[in-house]
Structures are given as structure tokens and as C-alpha cells.
C-alpha positions as CSV (number, residue, x, y, z in Angstrom):
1,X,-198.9,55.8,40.4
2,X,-201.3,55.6,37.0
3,X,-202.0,52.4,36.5
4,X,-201.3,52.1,33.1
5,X,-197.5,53.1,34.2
6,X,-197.6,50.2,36.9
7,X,-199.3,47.6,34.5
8,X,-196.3,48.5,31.9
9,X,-193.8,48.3,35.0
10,X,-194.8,44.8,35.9
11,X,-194.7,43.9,32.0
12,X,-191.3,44.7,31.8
13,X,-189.8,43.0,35.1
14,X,-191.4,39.6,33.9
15,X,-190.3,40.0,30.1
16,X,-186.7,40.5,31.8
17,X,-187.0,37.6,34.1
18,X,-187.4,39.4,37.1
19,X,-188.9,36.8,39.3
20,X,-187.5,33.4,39.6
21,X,-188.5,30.7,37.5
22,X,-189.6,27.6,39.6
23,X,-189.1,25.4,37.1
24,X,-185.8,26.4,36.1
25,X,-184.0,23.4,34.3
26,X,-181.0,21.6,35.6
27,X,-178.7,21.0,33.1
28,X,-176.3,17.7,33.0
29,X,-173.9,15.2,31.1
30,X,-174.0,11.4,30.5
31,X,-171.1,9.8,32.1
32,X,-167.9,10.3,29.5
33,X,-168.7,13.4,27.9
34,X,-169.4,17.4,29.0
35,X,-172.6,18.5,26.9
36,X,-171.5,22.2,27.7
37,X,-168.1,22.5,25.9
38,X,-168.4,20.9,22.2
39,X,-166.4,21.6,19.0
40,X,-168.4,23.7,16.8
41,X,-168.3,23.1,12.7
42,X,-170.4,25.2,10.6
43,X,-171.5,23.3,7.2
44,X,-172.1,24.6,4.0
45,X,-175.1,26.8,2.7
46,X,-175.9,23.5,0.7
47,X,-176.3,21.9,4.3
48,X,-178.8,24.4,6.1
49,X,-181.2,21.6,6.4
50,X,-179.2,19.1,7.7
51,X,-181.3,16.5,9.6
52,X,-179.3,13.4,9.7
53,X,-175.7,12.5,9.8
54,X,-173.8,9.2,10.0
55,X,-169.9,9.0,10.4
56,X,-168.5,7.0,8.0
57,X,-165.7,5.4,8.0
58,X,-164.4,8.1,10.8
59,X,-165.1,11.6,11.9
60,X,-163.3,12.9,8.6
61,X,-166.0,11.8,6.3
62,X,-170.0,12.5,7.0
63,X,-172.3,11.1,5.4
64,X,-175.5,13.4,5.7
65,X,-179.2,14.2,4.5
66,X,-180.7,17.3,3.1
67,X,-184.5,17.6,4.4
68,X,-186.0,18.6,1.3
69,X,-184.0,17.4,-1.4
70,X,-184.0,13.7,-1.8
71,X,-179.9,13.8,-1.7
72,X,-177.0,12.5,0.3
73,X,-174.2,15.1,1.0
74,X,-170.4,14.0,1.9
75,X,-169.6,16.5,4.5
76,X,-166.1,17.5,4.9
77,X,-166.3,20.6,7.6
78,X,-163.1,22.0,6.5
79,X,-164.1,21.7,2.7
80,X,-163.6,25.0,1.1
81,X,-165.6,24.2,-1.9
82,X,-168.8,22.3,-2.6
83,X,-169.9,18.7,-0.9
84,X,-170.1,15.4,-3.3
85,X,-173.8,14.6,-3.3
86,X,-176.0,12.0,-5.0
87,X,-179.6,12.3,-6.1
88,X,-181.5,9.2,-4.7
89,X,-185.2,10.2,-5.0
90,X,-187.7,13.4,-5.7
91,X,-187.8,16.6,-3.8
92,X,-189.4,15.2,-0.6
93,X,-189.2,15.1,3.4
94,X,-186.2,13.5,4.6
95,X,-185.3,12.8,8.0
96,X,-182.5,10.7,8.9
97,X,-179.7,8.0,7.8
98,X,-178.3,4.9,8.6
99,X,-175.6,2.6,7.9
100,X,-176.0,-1.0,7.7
101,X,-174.7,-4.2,6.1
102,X,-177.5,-4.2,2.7
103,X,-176.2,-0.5,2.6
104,X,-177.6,3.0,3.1
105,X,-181.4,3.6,4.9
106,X,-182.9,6.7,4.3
107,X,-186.2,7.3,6.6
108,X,-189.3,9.5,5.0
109,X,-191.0,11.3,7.4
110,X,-194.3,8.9,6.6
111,X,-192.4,5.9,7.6
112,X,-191.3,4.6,4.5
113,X,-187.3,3.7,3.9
114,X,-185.2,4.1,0.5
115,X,-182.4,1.4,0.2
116,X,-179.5,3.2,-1.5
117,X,-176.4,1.8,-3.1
118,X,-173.4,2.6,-4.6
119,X,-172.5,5.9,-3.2
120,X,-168.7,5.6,-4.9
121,X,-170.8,5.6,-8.5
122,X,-171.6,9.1,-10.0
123,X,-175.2,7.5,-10.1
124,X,-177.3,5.5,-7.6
125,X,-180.2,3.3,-7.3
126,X,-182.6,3.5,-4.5
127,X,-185.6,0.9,-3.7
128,X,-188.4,2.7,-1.4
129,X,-190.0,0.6,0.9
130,X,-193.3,2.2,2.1
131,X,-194.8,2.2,5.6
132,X,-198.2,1.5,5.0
133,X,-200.6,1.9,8.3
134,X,-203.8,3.8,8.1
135,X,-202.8,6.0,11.0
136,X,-201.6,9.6,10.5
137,X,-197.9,9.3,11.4
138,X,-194.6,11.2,11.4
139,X,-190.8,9.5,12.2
140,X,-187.8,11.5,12.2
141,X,-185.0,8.9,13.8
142,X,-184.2,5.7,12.6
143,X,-181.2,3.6,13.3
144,X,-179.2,-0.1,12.5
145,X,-179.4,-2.3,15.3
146,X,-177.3,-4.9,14.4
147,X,-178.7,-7.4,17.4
148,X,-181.9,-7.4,15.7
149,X,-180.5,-7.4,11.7
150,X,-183.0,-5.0,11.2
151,X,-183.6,-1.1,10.7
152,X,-185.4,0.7,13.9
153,X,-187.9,4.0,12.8
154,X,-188.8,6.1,16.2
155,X,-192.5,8.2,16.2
156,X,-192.0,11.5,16.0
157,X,-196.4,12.1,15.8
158,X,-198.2,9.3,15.5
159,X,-201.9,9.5,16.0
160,X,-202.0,6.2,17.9
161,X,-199.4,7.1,20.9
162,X,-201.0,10.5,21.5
163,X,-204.0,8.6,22.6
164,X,-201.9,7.1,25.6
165,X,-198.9,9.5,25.7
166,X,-196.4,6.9,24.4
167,X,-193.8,6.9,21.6
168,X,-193.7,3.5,19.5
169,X,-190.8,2.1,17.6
170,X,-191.2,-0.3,14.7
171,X,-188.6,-2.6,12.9
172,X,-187.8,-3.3,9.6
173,X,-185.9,-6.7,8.8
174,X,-183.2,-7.2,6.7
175,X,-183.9,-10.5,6.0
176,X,-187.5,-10.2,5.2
177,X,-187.1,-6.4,3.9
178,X,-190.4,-5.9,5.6
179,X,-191.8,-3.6,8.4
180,X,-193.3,-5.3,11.7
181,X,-196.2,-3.4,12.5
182,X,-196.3,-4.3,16.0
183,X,-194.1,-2.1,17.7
184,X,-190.9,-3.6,19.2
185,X,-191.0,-1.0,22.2
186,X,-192.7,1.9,23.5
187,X,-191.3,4.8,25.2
188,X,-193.3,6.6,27.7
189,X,-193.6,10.3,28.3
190,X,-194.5,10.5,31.9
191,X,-191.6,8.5,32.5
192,X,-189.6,10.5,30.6
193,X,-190.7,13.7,32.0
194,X,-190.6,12.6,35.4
195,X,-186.6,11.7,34.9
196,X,-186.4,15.1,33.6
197,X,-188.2,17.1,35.9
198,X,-190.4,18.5,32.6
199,X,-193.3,19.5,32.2
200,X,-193.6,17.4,29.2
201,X,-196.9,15.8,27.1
202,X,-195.3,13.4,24.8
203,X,-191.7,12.6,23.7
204,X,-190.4,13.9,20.2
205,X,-187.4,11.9,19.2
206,X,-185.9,13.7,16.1
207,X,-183.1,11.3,15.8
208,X,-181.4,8.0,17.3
209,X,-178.1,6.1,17.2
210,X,-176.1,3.2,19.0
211,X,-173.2,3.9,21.5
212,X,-170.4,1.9,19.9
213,X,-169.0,1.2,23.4
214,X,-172.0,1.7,25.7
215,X,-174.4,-0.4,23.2
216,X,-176.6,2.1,24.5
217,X,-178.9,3.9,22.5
218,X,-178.6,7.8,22.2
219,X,-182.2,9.9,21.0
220,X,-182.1,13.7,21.1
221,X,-185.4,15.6,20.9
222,X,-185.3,18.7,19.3
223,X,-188.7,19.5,20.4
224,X,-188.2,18.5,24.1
225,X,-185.3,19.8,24.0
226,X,-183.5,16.6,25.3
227,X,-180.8,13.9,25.3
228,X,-182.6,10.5,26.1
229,X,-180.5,7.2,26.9
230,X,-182.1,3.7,26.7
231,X,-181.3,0.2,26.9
232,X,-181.7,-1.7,23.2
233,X,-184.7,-2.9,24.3
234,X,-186.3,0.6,24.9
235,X,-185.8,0.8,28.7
236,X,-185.3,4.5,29.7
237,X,-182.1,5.5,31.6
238,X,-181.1,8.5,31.5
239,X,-182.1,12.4,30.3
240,X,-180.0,15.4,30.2
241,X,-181.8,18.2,29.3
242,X,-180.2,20.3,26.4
243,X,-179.4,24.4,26.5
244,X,-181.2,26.0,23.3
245,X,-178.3,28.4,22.9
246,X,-175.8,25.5,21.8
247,X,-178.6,22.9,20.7
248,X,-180.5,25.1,18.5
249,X,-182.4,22.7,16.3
250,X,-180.8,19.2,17.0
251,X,-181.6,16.6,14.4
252,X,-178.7,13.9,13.8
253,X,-176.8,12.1,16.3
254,X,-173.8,9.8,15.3
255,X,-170.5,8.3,17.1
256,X,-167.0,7.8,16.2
257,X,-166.0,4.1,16.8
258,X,-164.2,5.6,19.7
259,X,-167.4,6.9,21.4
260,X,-167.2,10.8,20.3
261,X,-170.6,12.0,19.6
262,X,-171.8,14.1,17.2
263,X,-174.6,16.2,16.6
264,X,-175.9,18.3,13.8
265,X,-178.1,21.0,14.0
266,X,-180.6,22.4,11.3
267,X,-180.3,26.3,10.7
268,X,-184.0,26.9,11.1
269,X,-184.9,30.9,10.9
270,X,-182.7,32.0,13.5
271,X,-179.2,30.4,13.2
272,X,-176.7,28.5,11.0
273,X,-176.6,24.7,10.8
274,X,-173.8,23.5,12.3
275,X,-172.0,20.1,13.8
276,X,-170.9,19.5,17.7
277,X,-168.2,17.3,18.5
278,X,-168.1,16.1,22.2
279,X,-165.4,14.2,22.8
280,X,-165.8,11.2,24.8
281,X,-163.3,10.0,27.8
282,X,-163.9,6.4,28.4
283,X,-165.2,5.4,31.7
């Protein structure tokens, strides 16, 4: 046989899987809920870049953030017309939402939080409270932990935890309305990796919430292409590694005060954004 022909032959057989993959991923659910079978809602065109999503005050109203746009959507998935928004800051890079007691968090990819009020107004007021460390840093998750009275931000890229492969979290108090620069945990991605049987460098939260029921806290890695569950004190339980076909680009994670979970994916270049429900049967 030419060799050419042969070299071509073997090309093909591995680009169509051909030979087994070794490290072929095992795919499971936390306890309460079946990651394979969600409810599916497609969002607006307005909501492409959807990377954070809070329910609020139930699974009927969602209050999300665009990406780029410095704006708060109310999604209604079966709205048949456009989503009530409010303009809180300049065209920027936006990554996630929380609820809390002294109102609305919205987290910057540098770190930095914007306080916003008065979402039932036609206009809003924001206050931005910078993170302000001389490292090179990314965040994408932040949630309320209402233990602490204080606003969590997760490392997405930080240039000090890819020195020692771990992922730092930092608080923000709500009575100081100041940022600890200390990290309150760290996560680490060997451990991780290990739990997940990965192949895996570092850990890439892209967002983060509280299991009302569990007190748990959720993180799904778009990156990794993971769910994570920790302890509120940053110890690592669990991992379920995520199918790309129905987690296409998962950044926001939020729960019904009944435990149903819900998370949003961005479009990205190959897909439409869209919302997964997974209903949740209580242990």
C-alpha cells in the first residue's frame, strides 16, 4: 500500500475515534438531581451573553447580566417580546450577580463589585467598589453568603494561584463594604482533578451559588467543564463532570428556594444561549 494512502488511512480512523480513549470521562449527578435530562429555555437575542443569573423571587422571574453591556435583564423565558433592563454602568466586562440584604452585586471581571439599587425605578444608582491588588487577576463567580454577611468573588486567573495551582476566594463585607485581601479559602486543583479523574492544571470557576437546602455551595467551570460541590468553608466534596453537548458554555448557576437548579449558558460562536432547569427531589 502507498504510504501516503496508509498515512491518510490512519488519519481518518483517529479523527473518527477509532481507538478507544483511555481517558474517557465518567459522567454523574449530585444526589437529588439527574444532570442528563434538564428543561431547556432559549433566551432572547438580547441575552446571547448571558453570564449570570439569580432567581428572584422564584423561577418565574430572572434576574440576569449581559457580559458586555453594563445592564441587568429581567428574563422571562416565555416572554414574547423584549426583557425590562436597567443601565447600571459603561460598556464593560461583566460576569456575575448576586442577591443580598444591601441589594444587588454585580462582579467585574478585575474584582471590583457595583452595588445597585432600585431595580423597580426606571433609573438606578450603582456605587463601584474596586478590587485593588497589584496582581493580574480575573473573577467570574461571586455569591452572598449570608453566614459571613459578606459578598464571596472566586479566581477565575489570578497570577498568584498559578504559581501553586490553587484557586483563592476573597470576601467582601457588608458591614465594612470593604474587600479582605487575605483569601478566606483556597481551592486546590490537584485535589480537584484527582476527584475527577482529569487531567486538569488549575480550576476555572465561572460561577458559584448556595444550595438553599444543602447550604452547600454549587461552582460550575465552564473551562473544566465541571460541577464542583464544597462545604462553606471551601472544603471540596464532590465533582461531576459536565457533557459539552448540553453544557455548552456554562456561566450562571442559581436555585429555587426549593432546591431546583439552574444554569444559563452563553451562546459563544457555536450555539444559542439558553437556561437548564434540573429539578431537584429532596433527599
Amino acid at each position: 500500500m502507498d504510504v501516503r494512502i496508509l498515512m491518510f488511512f490512519l488519519f481518518f480512523l483517529i479523527s473518527c475515534n477509532y481507538f478507544p480513549d483511555r481517558t474517557q470521562k465518567t459522567y454523574t449527578s449530585p444526589e437529588g438531581y439527574d444532570l442528563s435530562s434538564p428543561v431547556r429555555y432559549r433566551v432572547r437575542e438580547s441575552m446571547q451573553e448571558i453570564s449570570g443569573i439569580v432567581m428572584y423571587p422564584d423561577e418565574h422571574r430572572i434576574i440576569a447580566v449581559n457580559d458586555e453591556e453594563g445592564r441587568i435583564y429581567e428574563v422571562d423565558v416565555n416572554a414574547t417580546k423584549a426583557y425590562p433592563s436597567w443601565k447600571f454602568a459603561k460598556n464593560g466586562d461583566y460576569e456575575d450577580i448576586c442577591h443580598t440584604d444591601s441589594g444587588w452585586f454585580v462582579l467585574k471581571s478585575s474584582g471590583g463589585l457595583y452595588q445597585v439599587r432600585a431595580l423597580d425605578k426606571d433609573s438606578v444608582k450603582a456605587i463601584h467598589y474596586k478590587f485593588n491588588t497589584e496582581q493580574d487577576v480575573e473573577f467570574e463567580s461571586a455569591y452572598f453568603d449570608k453566614n459571613r454577611h459578606s459578598v464571596i468573588i472566586i479566581c477565575k486567573n489570578c497570577e498568584d494561584d498559578k504559581k501553586v495551582g490553587l484557586t483563592s476566594a476573597y470576601q467582601f463585607s457588608l458591614d465594612s463594604m470593604a474587600f479582605d485581601y487575605k483569601p478566606i479559602f483556597q481551592f486546590s486543583a490537584k485535589e480537584i482533578a484527582a476527584l475527577a479523574g482529569n487531567d486538569m492544571r488549575f480550576f476555572k470557576p465561572s460561577a458559584a451559588a448556595i444550595h438553599p437546602l444543602e447550604k452547600r455551595l454549587y461552582m460550575v467551570a465552564s473551562v473544566n467543564q465541571l460541577l464542583v460541590i464544597a462545604d462553606l468553608d471551601g472544603h471540596v466534596q464532590e465533582t461531576h463532570n459536565l457533557k459539552h453537548r448540553l453544557f455548552r458554555q456554562p456561566e450562571g448557576i442559581s436555585f429555587t428556594a426549593n432546591g431546583d437548579m439552574y444554569i444559563s449558558n452563553e451562546g459563544g460562536y457555536d450555539g444559542v444561549a439558553n437556561i437548564l432547569k434540573f429539578t431537584y427531589k429532596k433527599k
